[in-house]
C-alpha positions as CSV (number, residue, x, y, z in Angstrom):
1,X,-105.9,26.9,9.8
2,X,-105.0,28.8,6.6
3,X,-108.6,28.7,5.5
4,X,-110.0,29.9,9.2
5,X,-107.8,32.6,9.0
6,X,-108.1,34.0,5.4
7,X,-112.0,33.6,6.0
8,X,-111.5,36.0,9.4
9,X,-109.3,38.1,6.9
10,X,-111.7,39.0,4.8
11,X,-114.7,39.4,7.0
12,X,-112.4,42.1,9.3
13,X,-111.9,43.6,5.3
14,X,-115.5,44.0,4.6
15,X,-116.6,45.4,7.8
16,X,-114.2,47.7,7.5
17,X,-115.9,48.9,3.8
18,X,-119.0,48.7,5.4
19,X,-118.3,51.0,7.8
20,X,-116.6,53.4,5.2
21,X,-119.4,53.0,3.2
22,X,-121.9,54.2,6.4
23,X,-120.1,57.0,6.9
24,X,-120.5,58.4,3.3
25,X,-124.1,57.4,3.7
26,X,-124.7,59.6,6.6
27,X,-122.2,62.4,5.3
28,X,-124.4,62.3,1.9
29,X,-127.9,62.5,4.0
30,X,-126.7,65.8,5.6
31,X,-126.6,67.7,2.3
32,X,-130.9,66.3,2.3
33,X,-133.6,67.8,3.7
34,X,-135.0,65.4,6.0
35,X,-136.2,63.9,8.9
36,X,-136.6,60.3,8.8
37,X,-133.7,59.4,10.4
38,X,-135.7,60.8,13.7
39,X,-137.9,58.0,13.9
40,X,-136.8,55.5,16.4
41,X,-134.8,52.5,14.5
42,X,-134.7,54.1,11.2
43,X,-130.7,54.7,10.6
44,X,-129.1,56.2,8.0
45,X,-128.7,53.4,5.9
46,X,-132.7,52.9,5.6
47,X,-133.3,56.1,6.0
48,X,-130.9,56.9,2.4
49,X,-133.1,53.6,0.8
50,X,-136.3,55.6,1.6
51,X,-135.1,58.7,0.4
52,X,-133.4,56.6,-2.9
53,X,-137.1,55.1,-3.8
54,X,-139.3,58.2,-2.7
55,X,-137.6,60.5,-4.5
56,X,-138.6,64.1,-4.6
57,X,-141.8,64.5,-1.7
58,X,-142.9,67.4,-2.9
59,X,-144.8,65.4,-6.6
60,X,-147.1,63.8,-3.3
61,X,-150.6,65.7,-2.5
C-alpha cells in the first residue's frame, strides 16, 4: 500500500510541474512572433520545439 501510494504521490507531483512548466511555455511563445500554434493540433509545447530547432525564419529563401 505504501508503495501504491508514494507512486500516486509522485505522479500527482509531476503533473503538477508539467503543467507549470506549460504555462511558462505558452507565456514565453507570446513574447515570439508566430503562428504555428494556429494550425490544428500543433500546441504550444510543439509549437516552442519547432520554433527551438528552426531558429530565426528569416536565414530561409
Amino acid at each position: 500500500d505504501i508503495t501504491l501510494a508514494m507512486s500516486l504521490e509522485t505522479i500527482r507531483f509531476f503533473e503538477s510541474q508539467q503543467k507549470k512548466i506549460d504555462q511558462v511555455i505558452a507565456k514565453e511563445l507570446k513574447a515570439i512572433p508566430q503562428t504555428l500554434d494556429t494550425v490544428p493540433g500543433i500546441g504550444p509545447v510543439y509549437t516552442a520545439g519547432i520554433v527551438a530547432e528552426i531558429g530565426d525564419i528569416s536565414r530561409f529563401k
